[in-house]
DOKE-208806 format. One record per residue (C-alpha): residue number from 0; residue in one letter; x, y, z. Coordinates in steps of 0.5 Angstrom, whole numbers, plus 500, padded with zeros to 3 digits. Example, Ala and Ser with C-alpha at 12.3 -4.5 7.8 and 13.67 -1.06 7.14 Angstrom:
// DOKE-208806
{0 "A" {525 491 516}} {1 "S" {527 498 514}} 
// end
This chain:
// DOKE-208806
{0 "X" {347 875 077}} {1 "X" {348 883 076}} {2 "X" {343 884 081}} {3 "X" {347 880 086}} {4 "X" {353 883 084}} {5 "X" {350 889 085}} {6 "X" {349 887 092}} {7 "X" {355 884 094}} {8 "X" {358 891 092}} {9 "X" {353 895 096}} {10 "X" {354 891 101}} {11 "X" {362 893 102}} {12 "X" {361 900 100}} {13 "X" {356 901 106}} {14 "X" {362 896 110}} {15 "X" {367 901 108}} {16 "X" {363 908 110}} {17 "X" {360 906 116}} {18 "X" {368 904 117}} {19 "X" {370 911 116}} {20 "X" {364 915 119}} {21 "X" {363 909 126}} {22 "X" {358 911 131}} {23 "X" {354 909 136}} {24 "X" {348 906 131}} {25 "X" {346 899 131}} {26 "X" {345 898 124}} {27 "X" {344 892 120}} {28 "X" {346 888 114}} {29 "X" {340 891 110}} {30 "X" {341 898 112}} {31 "X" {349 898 111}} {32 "X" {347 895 104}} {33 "X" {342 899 103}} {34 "X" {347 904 104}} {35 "X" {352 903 100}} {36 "X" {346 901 093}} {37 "X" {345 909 095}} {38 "X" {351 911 096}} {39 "X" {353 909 089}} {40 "X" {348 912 086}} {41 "X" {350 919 090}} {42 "X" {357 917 088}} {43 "X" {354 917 080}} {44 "X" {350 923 080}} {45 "X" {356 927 084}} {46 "X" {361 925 079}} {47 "X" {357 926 073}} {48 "X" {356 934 075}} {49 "X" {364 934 077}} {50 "X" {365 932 070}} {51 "X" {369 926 073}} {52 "X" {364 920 070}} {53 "X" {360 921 064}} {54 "X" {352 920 062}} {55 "X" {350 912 064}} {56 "X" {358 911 067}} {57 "X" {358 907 074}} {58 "X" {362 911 079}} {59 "X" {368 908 081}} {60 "X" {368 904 089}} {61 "X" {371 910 092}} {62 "X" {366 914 089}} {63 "X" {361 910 092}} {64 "X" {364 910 099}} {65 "X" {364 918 099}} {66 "X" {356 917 096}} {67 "X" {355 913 101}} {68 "X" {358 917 107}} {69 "X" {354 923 105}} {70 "X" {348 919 106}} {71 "X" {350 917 112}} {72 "X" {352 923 115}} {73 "X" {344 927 111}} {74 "X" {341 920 115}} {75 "X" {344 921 122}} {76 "X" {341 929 122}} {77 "X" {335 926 120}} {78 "X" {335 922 125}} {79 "X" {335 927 130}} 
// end
């Protein structure tokens, strides 16, 4: 059930990122899912440093969505 949770929340972390930084790609549900699983672990090791989250604390969901939008921004320039 945890992985499914985890899942579920990646999935609207990734809704949420692509909200806020739209474009022109054609992304899918396992990508928006990937990125949002991504974004936040991004979210984690970025709050960490920051002393926001402790050592094997989770971030918190806009935490992730910030996570996330770094990795899409950092996938868009590859892209190119």
């Amino acid at each position: 059930m945890q992985i499914l949770g985890t899942i579920l929340i990646g999935f609207l972390v990734g809704l949420v990122a692509r909200f806020f930084m739209p474009g022109n790609n054609k992304l899918g549900i396992i990508f928006t899912t990937i990125l949002g699983i991504i974004g936040a672990v991004v979210g984690t090791y970025i709050g960490q440093l920051l002393g926001w989250y402790a050592a094997g604390q989770p971030a918190g969901f806009i935490a992730s969505v910030f996570g996330a939008m770094i990795v899409l921004f950092l996938a868009r320039i590859f892209a190119k």
